[in-house]
ZATORRO-867599 format. One record per atom (N, C-alpha, C, O): residue in three letters; y, z, x. Coordinates in pm, whole numbers, plus 50000, padded with zeros to 5 digits. Layout:
<sites>
ALAYZX...
</sites>
This chain:
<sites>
UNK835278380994125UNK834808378693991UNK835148364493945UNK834388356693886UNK836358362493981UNK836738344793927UNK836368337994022UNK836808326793996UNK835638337294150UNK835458327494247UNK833168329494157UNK832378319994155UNK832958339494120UNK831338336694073UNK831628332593942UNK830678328993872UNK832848332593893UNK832828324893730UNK832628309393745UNK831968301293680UNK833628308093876UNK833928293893905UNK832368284793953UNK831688275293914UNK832368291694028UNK830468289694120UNK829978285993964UNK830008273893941UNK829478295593840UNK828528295993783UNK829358284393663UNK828818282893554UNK830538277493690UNK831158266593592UNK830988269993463UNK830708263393363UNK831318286593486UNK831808289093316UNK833188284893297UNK834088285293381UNK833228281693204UNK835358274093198UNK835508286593128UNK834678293093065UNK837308289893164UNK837558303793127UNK838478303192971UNK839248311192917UNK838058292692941UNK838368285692759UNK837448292092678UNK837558294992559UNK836358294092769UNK834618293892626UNK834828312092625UNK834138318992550UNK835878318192721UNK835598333492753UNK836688334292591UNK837638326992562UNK836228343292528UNK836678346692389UNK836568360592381UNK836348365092268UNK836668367492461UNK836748384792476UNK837408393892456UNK838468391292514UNK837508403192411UNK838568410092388UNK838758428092411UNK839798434392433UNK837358433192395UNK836828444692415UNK836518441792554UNK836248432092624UNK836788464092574UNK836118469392715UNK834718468292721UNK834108470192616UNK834228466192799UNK832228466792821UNK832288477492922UNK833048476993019UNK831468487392897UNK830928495492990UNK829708490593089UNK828578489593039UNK829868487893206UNK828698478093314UNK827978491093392UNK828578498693468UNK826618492093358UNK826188503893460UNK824838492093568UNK823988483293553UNK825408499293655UNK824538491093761UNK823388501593818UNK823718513493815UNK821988498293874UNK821008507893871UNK821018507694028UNK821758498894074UNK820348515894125UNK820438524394297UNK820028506594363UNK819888503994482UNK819958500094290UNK819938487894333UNK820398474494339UNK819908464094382UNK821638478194278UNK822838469994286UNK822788457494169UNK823488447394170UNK821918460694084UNK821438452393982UNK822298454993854UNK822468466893826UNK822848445893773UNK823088449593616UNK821848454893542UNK820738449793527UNK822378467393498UNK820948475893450UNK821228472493257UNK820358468993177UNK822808475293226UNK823158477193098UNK824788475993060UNK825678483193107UNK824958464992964UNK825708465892955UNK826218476092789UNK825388479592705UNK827578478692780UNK827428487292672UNK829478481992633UNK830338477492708UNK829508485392489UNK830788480592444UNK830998493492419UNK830158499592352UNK832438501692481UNK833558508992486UNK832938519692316UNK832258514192229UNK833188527992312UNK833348533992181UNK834148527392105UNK833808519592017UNK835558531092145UNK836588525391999UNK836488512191992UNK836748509191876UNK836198500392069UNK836058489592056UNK834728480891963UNK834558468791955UNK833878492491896UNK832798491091836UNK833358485991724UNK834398490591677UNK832628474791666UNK833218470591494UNK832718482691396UNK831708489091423UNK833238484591318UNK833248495491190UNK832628489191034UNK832708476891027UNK832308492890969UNK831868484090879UNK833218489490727UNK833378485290612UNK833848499590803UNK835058503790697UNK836268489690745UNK837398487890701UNK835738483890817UNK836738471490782UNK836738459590754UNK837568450990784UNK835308458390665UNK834998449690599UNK833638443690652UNK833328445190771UNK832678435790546UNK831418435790632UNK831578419390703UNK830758415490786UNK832478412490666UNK832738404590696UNK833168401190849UNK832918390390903UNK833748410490903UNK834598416190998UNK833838419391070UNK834038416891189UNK832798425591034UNK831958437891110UNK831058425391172UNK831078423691294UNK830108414791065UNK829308407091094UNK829998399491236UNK829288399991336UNK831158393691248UNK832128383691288UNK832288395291413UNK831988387391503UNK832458404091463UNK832718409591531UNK831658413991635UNK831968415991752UNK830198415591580UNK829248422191627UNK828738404691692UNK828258404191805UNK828888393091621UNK828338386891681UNK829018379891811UNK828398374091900UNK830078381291806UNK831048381291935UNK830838389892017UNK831428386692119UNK830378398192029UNK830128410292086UNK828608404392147UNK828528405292269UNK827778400292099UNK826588397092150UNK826898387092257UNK826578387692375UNK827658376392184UNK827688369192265UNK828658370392400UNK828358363392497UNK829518376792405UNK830348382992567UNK829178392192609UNK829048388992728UNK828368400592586UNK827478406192650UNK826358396692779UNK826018396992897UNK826138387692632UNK825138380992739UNK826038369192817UNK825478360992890UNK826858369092805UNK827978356592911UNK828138369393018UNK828188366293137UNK828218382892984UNK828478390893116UNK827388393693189UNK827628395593308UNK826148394793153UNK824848395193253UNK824618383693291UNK824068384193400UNK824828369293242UNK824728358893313UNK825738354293455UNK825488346893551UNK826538359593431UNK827828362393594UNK826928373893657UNK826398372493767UNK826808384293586UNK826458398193744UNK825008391393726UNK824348401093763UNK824568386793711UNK822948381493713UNK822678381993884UNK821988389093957UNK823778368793908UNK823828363894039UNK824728376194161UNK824608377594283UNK825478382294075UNK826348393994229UNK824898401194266UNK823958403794190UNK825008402894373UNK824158412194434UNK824778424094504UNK825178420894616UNK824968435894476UNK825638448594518UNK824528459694619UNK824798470794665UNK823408452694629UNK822568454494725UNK822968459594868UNK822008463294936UNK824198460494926UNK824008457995019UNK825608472595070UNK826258474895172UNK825558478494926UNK826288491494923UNK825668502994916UNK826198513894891UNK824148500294944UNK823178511294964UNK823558524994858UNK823818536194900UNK823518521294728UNK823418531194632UNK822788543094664UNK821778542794735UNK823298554494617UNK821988565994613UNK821988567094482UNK820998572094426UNK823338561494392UNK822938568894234UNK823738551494136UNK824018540394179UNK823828556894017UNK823858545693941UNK825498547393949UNK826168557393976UNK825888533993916UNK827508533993907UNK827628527493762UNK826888521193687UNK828648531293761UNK829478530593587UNK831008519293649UNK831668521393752UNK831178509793564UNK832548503193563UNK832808498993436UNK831808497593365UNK833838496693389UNK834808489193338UNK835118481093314UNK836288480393350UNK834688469093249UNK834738452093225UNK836368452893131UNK836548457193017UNK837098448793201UNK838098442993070UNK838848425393047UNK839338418393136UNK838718422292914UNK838978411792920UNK840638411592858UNK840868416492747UNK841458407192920UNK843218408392860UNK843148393992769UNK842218385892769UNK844348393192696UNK844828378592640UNK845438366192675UNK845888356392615UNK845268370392813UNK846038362092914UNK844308353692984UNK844278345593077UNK843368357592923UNK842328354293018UNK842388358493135UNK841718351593211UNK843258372293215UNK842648380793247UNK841738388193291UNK841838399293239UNK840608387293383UNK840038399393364UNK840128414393477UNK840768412793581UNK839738422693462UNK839488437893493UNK838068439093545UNK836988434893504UNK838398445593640UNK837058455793665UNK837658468393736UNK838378469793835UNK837018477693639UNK838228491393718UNK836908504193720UNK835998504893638UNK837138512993834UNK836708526193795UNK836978536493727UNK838018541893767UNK836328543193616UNK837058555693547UNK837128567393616UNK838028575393591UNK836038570193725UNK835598578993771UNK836808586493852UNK837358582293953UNK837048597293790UNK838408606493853UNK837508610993955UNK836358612393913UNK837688613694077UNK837708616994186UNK838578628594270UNK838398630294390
</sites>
C-alpha cells in the first residue's frame, strides 16, 4: 500500500484521514465501492457546521482512496465472489488494511 502511494507521489502530509472506509472489491479485482464505517458517519446532532466540515473530508479521502486502488490490480486472485476490507487511517499516518471476515 505505501510502495503504490509512493509510485502514485501522493505525499503522506496531503493524507488527512481519520475514519474506517469500508473497500468492496467486485469477482474482478477492481474497486467496485467505497463506503465510510457506520459510526464514523458525521451526525448533524453535532452541529451543521461539523457535519458540513466533516462530510466534505469524507469526500475527499474517498476519492484519494479510488485514485491508489485505481491502479492495484487484484486480478490475478481469481475471485469467485466480492471481497469486503477495511481501510484504516491511524494518527501516526498509519495506514490499515484488515479483514473482518471471522472465519
Amino acid at each position: 500500500m505505501k510502495s503504490e502511494i509512493a509510485k502514485q507521489k501522493i505525499q503522506f502530509s496531503e493524507i488527512d484521514c481519520f475514519e474506517d472506509y469500508q473497500l468492496i472489491f467486485n469477482v474482478n479485482g477492481k474497486l467496485e465501492k467505497v463506503k465510510v464505517s457506520e459510526y464514523d458517519k458525521p451526525k448533524i446532532s453535532n452541529g451543521l457546521d461539523f457535519y458540513f466540515e466533516d462530510k466534505r473530508e469524507i469526500r475527499k479521502c474517498k476519492k484519494m482512496i479510488k485514485q491508489i486502488f485505481k491502479e492495484i490490480d487484484l486480478s490475478s486472485f481469481n475471485l469467485k465472489y466480492k471481497i469486503n476490507r477495511t481501510l484504516s487511517f491511524g494518527y501516526e499516518k498509519e495506514i490499515q488494511l484488515r479483514d473482518n471476515t471471522i472465519y
